[in-house]
N, C-alpha and C positions, 0 to 999 in steps of 0.2 A: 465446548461452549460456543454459542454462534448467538450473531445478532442479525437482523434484516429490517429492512426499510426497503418501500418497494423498489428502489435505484440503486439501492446497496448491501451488502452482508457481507459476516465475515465469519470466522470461525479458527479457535485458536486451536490449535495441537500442540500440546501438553511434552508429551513425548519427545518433540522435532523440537520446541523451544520457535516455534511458528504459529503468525498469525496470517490469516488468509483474508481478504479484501478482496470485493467485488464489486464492481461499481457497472450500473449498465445504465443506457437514458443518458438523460440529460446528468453532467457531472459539475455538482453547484459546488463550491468550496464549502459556502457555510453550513453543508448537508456535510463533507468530509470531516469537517471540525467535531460537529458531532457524533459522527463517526469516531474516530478516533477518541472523542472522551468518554464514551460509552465502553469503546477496546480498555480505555487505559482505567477504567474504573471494573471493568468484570474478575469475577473472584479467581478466574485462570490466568488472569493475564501476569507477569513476570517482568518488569522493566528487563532490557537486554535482548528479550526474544527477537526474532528475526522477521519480516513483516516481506511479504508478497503480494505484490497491491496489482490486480488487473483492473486497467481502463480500458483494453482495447475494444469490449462492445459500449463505448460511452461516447459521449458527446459531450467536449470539455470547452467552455466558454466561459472564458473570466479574464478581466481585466489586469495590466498590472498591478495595481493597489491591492485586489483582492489576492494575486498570487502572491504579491509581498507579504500580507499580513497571513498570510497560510501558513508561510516559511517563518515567519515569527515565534507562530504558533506553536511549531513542531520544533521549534528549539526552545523557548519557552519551556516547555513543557517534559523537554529531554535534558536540558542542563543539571550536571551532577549525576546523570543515571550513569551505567553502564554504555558504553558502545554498541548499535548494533545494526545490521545490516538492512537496506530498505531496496528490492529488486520491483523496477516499476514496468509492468507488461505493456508495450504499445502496439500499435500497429498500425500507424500513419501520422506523418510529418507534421500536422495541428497537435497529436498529442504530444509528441516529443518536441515539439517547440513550448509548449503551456508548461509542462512537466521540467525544461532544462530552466524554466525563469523563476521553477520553486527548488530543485533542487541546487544550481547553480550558491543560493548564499549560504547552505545548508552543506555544501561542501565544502564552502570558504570556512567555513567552522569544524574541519573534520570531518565531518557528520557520514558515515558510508551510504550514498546514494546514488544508484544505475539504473540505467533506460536496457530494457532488453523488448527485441522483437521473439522472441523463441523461451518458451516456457523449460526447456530444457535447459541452457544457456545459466537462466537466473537461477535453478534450481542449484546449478554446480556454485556459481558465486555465491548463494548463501551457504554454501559448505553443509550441504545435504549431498545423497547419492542419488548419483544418475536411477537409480533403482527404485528413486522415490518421486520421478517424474509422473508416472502414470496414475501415481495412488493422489498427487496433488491435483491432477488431471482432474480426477473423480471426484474430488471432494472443491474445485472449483464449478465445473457441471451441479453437482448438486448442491449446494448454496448459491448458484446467479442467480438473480430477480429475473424475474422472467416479467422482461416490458413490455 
């Protein structure tokens, strides 16, 4: 199953109990919002799966207010589900500063959320195999929005 918008896509695997997210461009929350209700509404999707979210080809500009009510959202939204793990791809200090002010209350809640530079790295924390680095590789390559 995969969705896209031209700044984003994603694409669930069934099999790995994963969802794949890709965000390039400019990275607007209330574009992720819908993002996300589109994920959590397709007929593959699974509350509990496990979510691999790359921003690092993105350009993330949002306010506190909007990254508060993002982190609302995502808990809103996941209270009562299942537990499950959210690995966020960055790769420079603006994303991992935007990123730490949404998941920061979202862990205050439990909620499992990490910042990784290395797609390898997230792969093992979501409790996939190292062996299944390169196949995610590929299947991020072909769903990025090509900006």
């Amino acid at each position: 199953m995969e969705g896209e918008n031209s700044n984003y896509s994603y694409k669930i695997i069934k099999e790995k109990q994963l969802v794949i997210q890709c965000h390039r461009g400019l990275l607007n929350l209330l574009n992720a919002v819908k993002l996300k209700q589109e994920i959590y509404h397709a007929p593959q999707f699974e509350h509990g799966y496990k979510f691999l979210i790359d921003i690092r080809d993105s350009d993330f500009y949002s306010n506190q207010v909007e990254l508060t009510e993002y982190s609302n959202f995502i808990m809103k939204n996941t209270v009562n589900k299942p537990h499950t793990r959210t690995a966020i791809l960055t790769n420079n200090p603006s994303q991992v500063a935007r990123s730490l002010l949404i998941i920061i209350p979202l862990k205050e809640k439990k909620m499992a959320y990490k910042l990784f530079s290395t797609l390898e790295a997230a792969v093992v924390w979501l409790g996939l195999k190292k062996d299944d680095v390169l196949t995610i590789q590929d299947v991020i390559h072909d769903i990025s929005p090509k900006v």
